[in-house]
N, C-alpha and C positions, 0 to 999 in steps of 0.2 A: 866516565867510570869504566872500569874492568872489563865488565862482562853485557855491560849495558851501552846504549846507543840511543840520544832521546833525541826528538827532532821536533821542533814546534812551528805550526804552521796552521792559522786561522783557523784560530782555536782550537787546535788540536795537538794532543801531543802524544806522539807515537814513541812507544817504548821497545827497542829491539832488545833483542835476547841474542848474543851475538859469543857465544862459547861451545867454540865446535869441537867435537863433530855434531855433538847432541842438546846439545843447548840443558845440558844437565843442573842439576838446582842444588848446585855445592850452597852449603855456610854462605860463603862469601856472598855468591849470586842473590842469595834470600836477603842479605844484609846492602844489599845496591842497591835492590827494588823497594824493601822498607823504606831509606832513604830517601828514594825519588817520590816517592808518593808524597811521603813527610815533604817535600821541598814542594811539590804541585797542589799540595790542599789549597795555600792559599797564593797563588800565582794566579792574579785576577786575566792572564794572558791564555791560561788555559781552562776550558769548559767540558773537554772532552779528554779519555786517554784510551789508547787502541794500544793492543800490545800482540805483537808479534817476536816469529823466532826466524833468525837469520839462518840461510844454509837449507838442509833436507828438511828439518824437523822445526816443532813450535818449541817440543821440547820431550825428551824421551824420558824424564823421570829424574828422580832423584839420583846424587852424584855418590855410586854402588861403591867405587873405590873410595871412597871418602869413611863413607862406613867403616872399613877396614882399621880406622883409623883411632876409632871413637871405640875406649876400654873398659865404657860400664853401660851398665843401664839405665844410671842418672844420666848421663850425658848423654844418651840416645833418646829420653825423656824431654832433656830441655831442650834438645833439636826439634823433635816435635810439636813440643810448646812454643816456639821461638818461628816456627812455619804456618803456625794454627794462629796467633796472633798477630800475624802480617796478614793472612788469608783475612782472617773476622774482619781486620781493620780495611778491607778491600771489598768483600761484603755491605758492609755498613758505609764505605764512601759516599761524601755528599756531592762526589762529579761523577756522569756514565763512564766505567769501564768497561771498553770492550774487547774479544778476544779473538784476531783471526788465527786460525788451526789449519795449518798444513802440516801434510808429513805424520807427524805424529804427535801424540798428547796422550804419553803414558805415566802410570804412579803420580811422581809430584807434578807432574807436566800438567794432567789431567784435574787435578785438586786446585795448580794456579787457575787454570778455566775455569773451573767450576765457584769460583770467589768472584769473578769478572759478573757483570750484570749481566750482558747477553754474546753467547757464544756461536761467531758465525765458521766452519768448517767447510774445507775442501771437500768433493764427492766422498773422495780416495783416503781421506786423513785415515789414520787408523788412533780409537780412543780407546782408553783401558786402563784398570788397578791392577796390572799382573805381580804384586807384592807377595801374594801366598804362593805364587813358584819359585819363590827366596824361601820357602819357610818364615816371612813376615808376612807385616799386616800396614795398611797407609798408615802413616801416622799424619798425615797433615787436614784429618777431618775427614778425606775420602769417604770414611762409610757413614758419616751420617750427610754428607752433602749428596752423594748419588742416588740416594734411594729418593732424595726428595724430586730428581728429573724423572728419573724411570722406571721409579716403583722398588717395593725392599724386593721384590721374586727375580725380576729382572737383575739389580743390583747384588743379589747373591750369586746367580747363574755367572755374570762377569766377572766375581770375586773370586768364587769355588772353579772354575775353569781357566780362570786368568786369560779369556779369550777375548780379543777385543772388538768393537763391534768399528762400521764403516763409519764415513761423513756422513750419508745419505741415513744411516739405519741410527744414527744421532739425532736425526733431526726427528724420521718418524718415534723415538722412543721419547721424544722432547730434552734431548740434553743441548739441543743444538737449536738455533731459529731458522735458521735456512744452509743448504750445501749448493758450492758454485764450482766447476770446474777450476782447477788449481791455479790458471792466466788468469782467471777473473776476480779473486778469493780479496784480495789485496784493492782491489779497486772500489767491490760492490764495501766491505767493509767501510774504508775514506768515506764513500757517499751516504752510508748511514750515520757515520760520526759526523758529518757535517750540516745531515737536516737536525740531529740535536744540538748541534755547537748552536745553530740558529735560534735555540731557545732564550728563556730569560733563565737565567743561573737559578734563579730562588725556585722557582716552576720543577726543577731539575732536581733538584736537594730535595725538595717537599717529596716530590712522587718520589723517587729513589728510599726513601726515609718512610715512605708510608709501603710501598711495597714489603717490607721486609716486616711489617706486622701482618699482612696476608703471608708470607712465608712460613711466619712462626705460626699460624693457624686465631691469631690476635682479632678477631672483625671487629667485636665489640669494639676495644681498644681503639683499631685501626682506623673506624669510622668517626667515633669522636676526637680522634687526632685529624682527622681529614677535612671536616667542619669546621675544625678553627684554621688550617693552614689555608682554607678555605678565605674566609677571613682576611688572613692576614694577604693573602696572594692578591685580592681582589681589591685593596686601598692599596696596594705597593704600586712605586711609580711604572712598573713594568706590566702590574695589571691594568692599569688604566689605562695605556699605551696598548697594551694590544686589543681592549673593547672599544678605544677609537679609532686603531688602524682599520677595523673590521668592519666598524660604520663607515669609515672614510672609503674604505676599499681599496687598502692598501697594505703592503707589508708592514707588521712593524717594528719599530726599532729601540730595542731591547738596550736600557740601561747596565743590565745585570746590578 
């Protein structure tokens, strides 16, 4: 594809963002990534996806000269809606995405992160919605996905200043799960995508799938959904397999 670069490699499949200088989220670039996803949902080769950005950056924001371009506010409307429903449908994905962050991860840069399941960060990355120093506002969900890492006071102070914060000061606000020096960023990410590739798929789907009714603030819901996949996890040929690898005291090996 164009602007995309995907690599598949035991059970993983890493998605580059590969549109320099900025790895910016034109139209186009949003409408490559929907597709890839669409093409990975059900590629029983892939269990995992990691996505990175080629070059300085993961990705600096949406594509400003593009705007330019775009002569109402319908059209600025279904751009929005058209980035918001790639983002939910990456939220709600039944395989772990995940998001290494160097360089930077501003406006739509920082909202694709924030879709990804778990976002790991360089020390140094710099994160941020500097949209209100345009006289805009995110439109790809930003404000109500950041207040749920760092709180709405936090989340305002970022907004109303358009100041961005570090990898490190990500992680302690919780937008981030851990910061590695920028050599290392690329590598500790692969090893996390690959103790999940080692799971059973279904295991994966299930928790992915139940996490997101703790998100919505769902428990009730969340916990009777959890009891049955409970259930269903525990007769599947993959649950059995791993409570007799565990008697046997051995790895085990996951049908998916």
């Amino acid at each position: 594809m164009g602007f995309l670069q995907v690599q598949k490699e035991n059970k993983i499949a890493t998605i580059q963002l590969n549109r320099p200088p900025a790895n910016a989220l034109s139209t186009q670039l949003i409408r490559e990534l929907s597709a890839v996803f669409e093409e990975l949902e059900n590629d029983s080769e892939t269990k995992v996806i990691l996505i990175k950005g080629e070059g300085r950056f993961f990705s600096a924001g949406a594509d400003i000269k593009e705007f330019t371009t775009i002569e109402n506010e319908a059209d600025f409307a279904d751009l929005g809606a058209f980035g918001q429903q790639l983002f939910d449908r990456m939220e709600n994905y039944p395989k772990l995405i995940i998001a290494a962050i160097h360089g930077a991860a501003l406006g739509g840069g920082l909202e694709l992160a924030m879709a990804c399941h778990i976002r790991l960060v360089s020390s140094e990355a710099k994160l941020g919605l500097p949209e209100l120093q345009l006289g805009l506002i995110p439109g790809f969900a930003g404000t109500q996905r950041l207040p749920r890492y760092v709180g709405t006071a936090k989340a305002a102070e970022m907004l109303v200043t358009s100041d961005p914060i570090t990898g490190e000061e990500a992680v302690k606000w919780g937008l981030a799960t851990a910061a590695y020096p920028d050599a290392e960023l690329f590598e500790k990410a692969y090893n996390l995508a690959s103790k999940a590739a080692a799971k059973s798929s279904l295991s994966i789907r299930y928790t992915l799938e139940l996490l997101q009714y703790a998100a919505r603030g769902q428990y009730s819901e969340g916990a009777k959904k959890e009891s049955e996949y409970f259930g269903k996890v525990f007769v599947s040929e993959d649950g059995q397999e791993g409570v007799q690898a565990f008697v046997e005291k051995r790895q085990p090996n996951f049908k998916n």
